[in-house]
N, C-alpha and C positions, 0 to 999 in steps of 0.2 A: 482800206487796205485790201491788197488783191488773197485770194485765197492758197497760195504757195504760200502766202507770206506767215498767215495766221498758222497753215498748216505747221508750216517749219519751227514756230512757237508754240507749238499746239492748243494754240484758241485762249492761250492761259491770259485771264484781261488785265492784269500787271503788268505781264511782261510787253504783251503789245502795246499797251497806256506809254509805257517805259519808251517803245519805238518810237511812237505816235509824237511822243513830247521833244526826243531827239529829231526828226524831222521836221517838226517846227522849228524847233531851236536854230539848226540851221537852212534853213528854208528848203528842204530836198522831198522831192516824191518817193514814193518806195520803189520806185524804179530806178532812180537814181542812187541811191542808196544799197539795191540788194541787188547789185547786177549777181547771174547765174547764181540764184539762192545759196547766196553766202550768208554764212551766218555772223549774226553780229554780238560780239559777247562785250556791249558796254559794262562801264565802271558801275554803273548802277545794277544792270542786270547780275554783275557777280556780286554785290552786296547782297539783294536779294538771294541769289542760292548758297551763297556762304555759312549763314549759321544753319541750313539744312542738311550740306553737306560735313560741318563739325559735328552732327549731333550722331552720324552715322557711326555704327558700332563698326568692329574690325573684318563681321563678317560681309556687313554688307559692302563694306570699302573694297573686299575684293573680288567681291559680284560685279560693282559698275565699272572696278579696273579691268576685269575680263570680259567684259562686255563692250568699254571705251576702245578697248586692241583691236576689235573685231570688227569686222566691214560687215560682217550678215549677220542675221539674225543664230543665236546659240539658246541647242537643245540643252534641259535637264541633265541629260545624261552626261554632255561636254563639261558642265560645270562641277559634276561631281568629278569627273575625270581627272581635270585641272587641280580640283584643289585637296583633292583625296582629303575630304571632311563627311563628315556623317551627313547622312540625307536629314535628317531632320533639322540640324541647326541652315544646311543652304535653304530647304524648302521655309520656313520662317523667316529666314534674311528676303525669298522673293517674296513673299505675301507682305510683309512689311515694305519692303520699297515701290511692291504692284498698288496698293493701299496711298501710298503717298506721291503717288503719280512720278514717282523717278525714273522705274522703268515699265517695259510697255509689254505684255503678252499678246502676241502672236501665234494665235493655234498652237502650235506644242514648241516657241522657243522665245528669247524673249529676245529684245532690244533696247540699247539707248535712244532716247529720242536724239535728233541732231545738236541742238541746243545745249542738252546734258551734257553729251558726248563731248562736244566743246569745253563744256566748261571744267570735266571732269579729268580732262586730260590736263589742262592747265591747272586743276588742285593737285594730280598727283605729282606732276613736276613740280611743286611748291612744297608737299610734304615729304619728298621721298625722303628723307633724312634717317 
């Protein structure tokens, strides 16, 4: 697998395994497959973040919603901005999601990886109810 590819899954060996068995299956190179690093959010790869994503409490659901919105990376400060919540229960929601590799710190702001970001825009249009 070429190294954009692994990057964009972030080297996680499930999920790549997961690609790896989708490209056999139907006989495709990862070039053929991931024309301009598109991301692929198979049926299988959203079973796997599915009960990760259930088990998420409400603050952290609206850390990855505010961070899913966003095309750059977002300071500390932005997220208390946003959700006018006490700093202690957001800084616990990122230790907890930084810990469980959901989201990604970048020197003083964080991010979705692309992969999540994907996926997490397709959960919240499923739950918005």
């Amino acid at each position: 697998m070429s190294r954009s590819l692994i990057s964009l899954y972030q080297g996680n060996p499930l999920w790549l395994k997961i690609l790896a068995n989708l490209m056999q299956d139907l006989d495709l190179s990862p070039r053929e497959l991931f024309l301009e690093n598109t991301i692929l959010l198979t049926e299988d790869l959203a079973d796997n973040l599915a009960p990760q994503f259930k088990r998420l409490s409400k603050m952290e659901i609206e850390v990855i919603s505010r961070l899913a919105k966003e095309e750059k990376p977002v300071t500390l400060a932005m997220l208390l901005e946003a959700n006018h919540i006490s700093a202690s229960e957001l800084l616990n929601a990122l230790q907890s999601l930084t810990r469980r590799c959901l989201i990604e710190k970048n020197e003083k702001s964080y991010v979705l990886p692309p992969l999540l970001r994907h996926y997490a825009i397709a959960f919240m249009a499923t739950n918005s109810d």
